[in-house]
N, C-alpha and C positions, 0 to 999 in steps of 0.2 A: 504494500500500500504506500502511495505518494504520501508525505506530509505536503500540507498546504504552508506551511513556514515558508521554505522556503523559497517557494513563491510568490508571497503574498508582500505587498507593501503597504504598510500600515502609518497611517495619519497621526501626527501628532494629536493627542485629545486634552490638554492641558497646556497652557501661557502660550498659547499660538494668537492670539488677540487677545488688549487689553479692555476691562467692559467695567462699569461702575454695579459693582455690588447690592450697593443701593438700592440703585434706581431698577435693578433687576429683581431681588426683593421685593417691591414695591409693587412691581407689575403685576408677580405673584397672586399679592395680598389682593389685589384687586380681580385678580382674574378665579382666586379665590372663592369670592361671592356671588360669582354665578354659580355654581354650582353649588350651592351650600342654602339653606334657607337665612333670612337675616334675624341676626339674632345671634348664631351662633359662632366661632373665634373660627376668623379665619388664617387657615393654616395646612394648604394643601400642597401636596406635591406634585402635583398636577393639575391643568385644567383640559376640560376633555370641550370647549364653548368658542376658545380662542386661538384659534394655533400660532405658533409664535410668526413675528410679519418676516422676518428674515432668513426661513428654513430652506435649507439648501440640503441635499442628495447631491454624492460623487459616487467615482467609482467604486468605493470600499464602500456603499450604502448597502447594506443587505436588508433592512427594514426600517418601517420609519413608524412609530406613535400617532397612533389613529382615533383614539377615547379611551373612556375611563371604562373598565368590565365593572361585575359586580363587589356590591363592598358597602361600607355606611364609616361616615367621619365618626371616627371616637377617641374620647377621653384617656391620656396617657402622660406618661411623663418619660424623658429621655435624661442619660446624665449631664453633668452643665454644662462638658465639653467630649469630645470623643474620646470613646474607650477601647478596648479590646476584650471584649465581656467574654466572662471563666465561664464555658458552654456547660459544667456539670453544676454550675451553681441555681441553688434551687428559688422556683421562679415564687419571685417575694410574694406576703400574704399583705404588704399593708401599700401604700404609697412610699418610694423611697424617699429619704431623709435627702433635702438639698438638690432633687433632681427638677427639670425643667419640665412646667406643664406644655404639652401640645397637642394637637386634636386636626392629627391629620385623617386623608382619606384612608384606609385601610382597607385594599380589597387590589384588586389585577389591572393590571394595564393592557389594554389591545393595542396591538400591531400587525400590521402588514409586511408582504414582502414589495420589495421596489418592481420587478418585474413583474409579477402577476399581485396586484391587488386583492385578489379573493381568497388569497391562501393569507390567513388569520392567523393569530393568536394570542394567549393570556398571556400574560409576565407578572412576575412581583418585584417588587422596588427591592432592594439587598443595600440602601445606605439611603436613611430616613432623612442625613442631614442635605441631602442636595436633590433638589429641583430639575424636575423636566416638563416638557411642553409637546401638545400635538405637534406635529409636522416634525418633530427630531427626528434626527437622522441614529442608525445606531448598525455595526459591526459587530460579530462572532468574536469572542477573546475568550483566554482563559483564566481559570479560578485566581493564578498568582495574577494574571494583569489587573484584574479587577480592587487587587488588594483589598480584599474583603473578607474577616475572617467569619472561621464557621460554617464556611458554605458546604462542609460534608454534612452536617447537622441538616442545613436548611433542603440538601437534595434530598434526605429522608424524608423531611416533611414532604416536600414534592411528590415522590412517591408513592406514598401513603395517604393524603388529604387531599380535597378540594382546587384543580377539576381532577384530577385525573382519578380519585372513587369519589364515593358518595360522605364521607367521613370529613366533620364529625358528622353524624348521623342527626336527624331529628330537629335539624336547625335549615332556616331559608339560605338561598345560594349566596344572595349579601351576607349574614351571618356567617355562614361559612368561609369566605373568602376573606373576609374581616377579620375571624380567630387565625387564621392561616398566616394570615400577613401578619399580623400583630405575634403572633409565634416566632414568626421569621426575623422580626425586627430585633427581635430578644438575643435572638442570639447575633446578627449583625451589628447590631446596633445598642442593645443596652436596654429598650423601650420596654415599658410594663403600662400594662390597660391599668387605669383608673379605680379604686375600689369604687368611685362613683359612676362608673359607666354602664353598660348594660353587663348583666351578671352573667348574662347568657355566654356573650361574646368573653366576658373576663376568666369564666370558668373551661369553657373550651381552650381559649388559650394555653391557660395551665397545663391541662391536661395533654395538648399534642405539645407542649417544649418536655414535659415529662417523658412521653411518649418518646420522643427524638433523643434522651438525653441516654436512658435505657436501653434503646438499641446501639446507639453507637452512630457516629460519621459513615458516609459510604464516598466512594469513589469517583472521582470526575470522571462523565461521561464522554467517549470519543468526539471530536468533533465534527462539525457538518465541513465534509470533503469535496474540494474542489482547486484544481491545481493546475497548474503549466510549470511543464519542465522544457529545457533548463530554465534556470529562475532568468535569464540575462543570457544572449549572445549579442554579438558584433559582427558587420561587415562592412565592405567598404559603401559610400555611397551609394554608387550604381549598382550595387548589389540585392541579394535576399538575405536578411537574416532569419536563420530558425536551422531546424525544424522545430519549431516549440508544440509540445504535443500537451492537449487541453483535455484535462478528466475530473468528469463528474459521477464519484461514488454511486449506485444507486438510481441514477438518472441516463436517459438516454442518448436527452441532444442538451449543448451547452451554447450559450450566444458568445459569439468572440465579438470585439470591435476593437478600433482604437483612432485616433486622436485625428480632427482633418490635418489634412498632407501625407496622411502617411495609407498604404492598403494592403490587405491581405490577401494571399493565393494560398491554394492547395498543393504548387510544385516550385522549385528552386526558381525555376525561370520565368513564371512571373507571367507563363500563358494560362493560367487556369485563377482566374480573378474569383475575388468570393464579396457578395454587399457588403455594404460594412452598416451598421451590426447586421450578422448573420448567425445563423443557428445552425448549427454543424452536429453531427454522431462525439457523443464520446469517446473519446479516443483520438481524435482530426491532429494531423501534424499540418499546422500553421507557419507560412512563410512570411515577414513584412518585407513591405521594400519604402522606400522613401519616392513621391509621389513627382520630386521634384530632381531628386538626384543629388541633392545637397544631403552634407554632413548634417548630423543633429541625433537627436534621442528621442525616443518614443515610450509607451507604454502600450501592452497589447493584455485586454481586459477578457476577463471571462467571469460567466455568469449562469448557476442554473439553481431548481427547484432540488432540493435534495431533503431526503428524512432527518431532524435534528430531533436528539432526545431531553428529555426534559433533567434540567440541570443544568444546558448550557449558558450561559454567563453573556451579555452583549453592555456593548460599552460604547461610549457617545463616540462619532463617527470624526468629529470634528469639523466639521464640514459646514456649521452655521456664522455667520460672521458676529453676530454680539455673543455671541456662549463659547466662554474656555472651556467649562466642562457639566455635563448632566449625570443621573442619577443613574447607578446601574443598574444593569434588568438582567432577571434570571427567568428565563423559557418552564413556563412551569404543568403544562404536559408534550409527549411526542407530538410531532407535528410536522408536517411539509414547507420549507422556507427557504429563501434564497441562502445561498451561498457564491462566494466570490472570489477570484484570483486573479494575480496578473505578474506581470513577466516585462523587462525592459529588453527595448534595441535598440544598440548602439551603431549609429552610420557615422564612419571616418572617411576622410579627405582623401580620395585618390590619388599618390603620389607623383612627383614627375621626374624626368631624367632627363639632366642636357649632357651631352659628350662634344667636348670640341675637339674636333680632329686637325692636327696641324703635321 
């Protein structure tokens, strides 16, 4: 099996633009209230009403935040500053001492994949203290990139809870989805439901960090495969580079494209042209050449639907111009979703030769 490493070229998601806090905060709080009845503290991590106005998809977009799933704002408190919460410590019985109230949404977030729209899915937040918006863009990553601890804990709850069974049992799908999140928070994050919130949701909670603490962490799940080998070739100008051969695990055709000036064939020579974007078999050995015959660098992207299981980890794409970084998301049953890769080509200056003969 290919790894996708090392083909993949991955987007800075943090100090790539600078943005006022604030005033991002603020938007929040406001975008907040739509969704929330008034009256009550607003304090979401999402709004599923307003999408953010400057959301931008690139090539590394593999899905993008579409609304809020189910779930109901409740009553909780997080520590006063980030922690690294002890996963076997047992989930408090009262309000803790000195921690910060918040009364965020608690339940799943939908997404989409960039290529085909109707291929859905739920996610759960995995870091209560940062904020995302509809229209975000967001990438495949793994458990270390996300630096987020705990997440063996939290794929058990995946697992075992809401959507992927019916557990906890005897509670509406917002309730459920709200003890889930509020579970998962505990151990990312620190977070404990409110002795004044709903009992329902506060006592489920308990019960699945119990439940997760007892069985133990499990294991990152493979990731959604998709690749071009090699990662990089070179040739001259008026040449083809490749063959880069494009595979999608699971899937049968993958979209290759890449950048205007530059096109892609199916043979060295550059007589067998392919659209650009084009959707190709699995397996396609892919030639570029430069459009114009000039030196320069390219990128040749790929793109397809493949099975991702639940567990996997997606992280902000970078790709929006006011947002250094969003909230990560964790894939919280199987599910069919894009996956992405790509591969650089380098065109060098064809050299020349004078000979003076005397």
């Amino acid at each position: 099996m290919t790894t996708r490493s090392t083909a993949r070229v991955r987007h800075p998601r943090a100090g790539r633009r600078v943005r006022s806090v604030i005033a991002s905060l603020s938007a929040l709080v406001v975008a907040a209230l739509i969704v929330m009845p008034l009256g009550q503290t607003a304090h979401a991590r999402i709004d599923d009403a307003t999408p953010i106005a400057d959301a931008e998809i690139g090539p590394n977009t593999e899905i993008q935040v579409t609304a809020l799933g189910p779930g109901a704002n409740v009553q909780g408190f997080q520590p006063p500053s980030p922690i690294t919460q002890d996963p076997l410590a047992a989930y408090p019985t009262s309000n803790p001492a000195g921690y910060s109230s918040v009364r965020p949404f608690s339940g799943t977030i939908i997404a989409s994949s960039i290529s085909d729209p109707s291929l859905t899915a739920e996610m759960y937040c995995i870091n209560l203290r940062v904020a995302t918006n509809v229209g975000i863009g967001y990438e495949s990553g793994t458990w270390e990139e996300s630096n987020v601890p705990n997440i063996g804990y939290v794929t058990y709850i995946l697992n075992n809870y809401y959507p992927t069974t019916s557990e906890p049992s005897g509670l509406s799908a917002n309730q459920q989805a709200a003890a889930v999140q509020s579970a998962i928070w505990y151990f990312t994050d620190g977070y404990v439901v409110s002795t004044a919130a709903s009992s329902t949701i506060r006592e489920a909670t308990a019960a699945i960090v119990a439940a997760a603490q007892a069985a133990g962490p499990v294991v990152e799940p493979p990731a959604p495969e998709a690749s071009i080998t090699p990662a990089s070739d070179s040739a001259a100008s008026i040449s083809s580079a490749g063959p880069f051969t494009v595979v999608a695990e699971g899937a049968t055709e993958v979209t290759v494209s890449v950048p205007s000036g530059y096109a892609m064939f199916t043979d060295a020579e550059g007589a067998e042209p392919l659209a650009n974007p084009a959707s190709v078999p699995t397996g396609t050995d892919i030639w570029v050449r430069s459009s114009s015959g000039s030196p320069g660098e390219t990128v040749l992207n790929a793109r397809a639907a493949v099975t991702v299981q639940r567990g996997q980890v997606y992280l902000y794409d970078g790709n929006t111009p006011s947002l250094d970084d969003a909230q990560r998301l964790i894939l919280a049953d199987t599910t069919e979703l894009d996956a992405v890769a790509s591969a650089t080509a380098e065109f060098f200056a064809v050299g020349s030769l004078t000979v003076s003969k005397a």
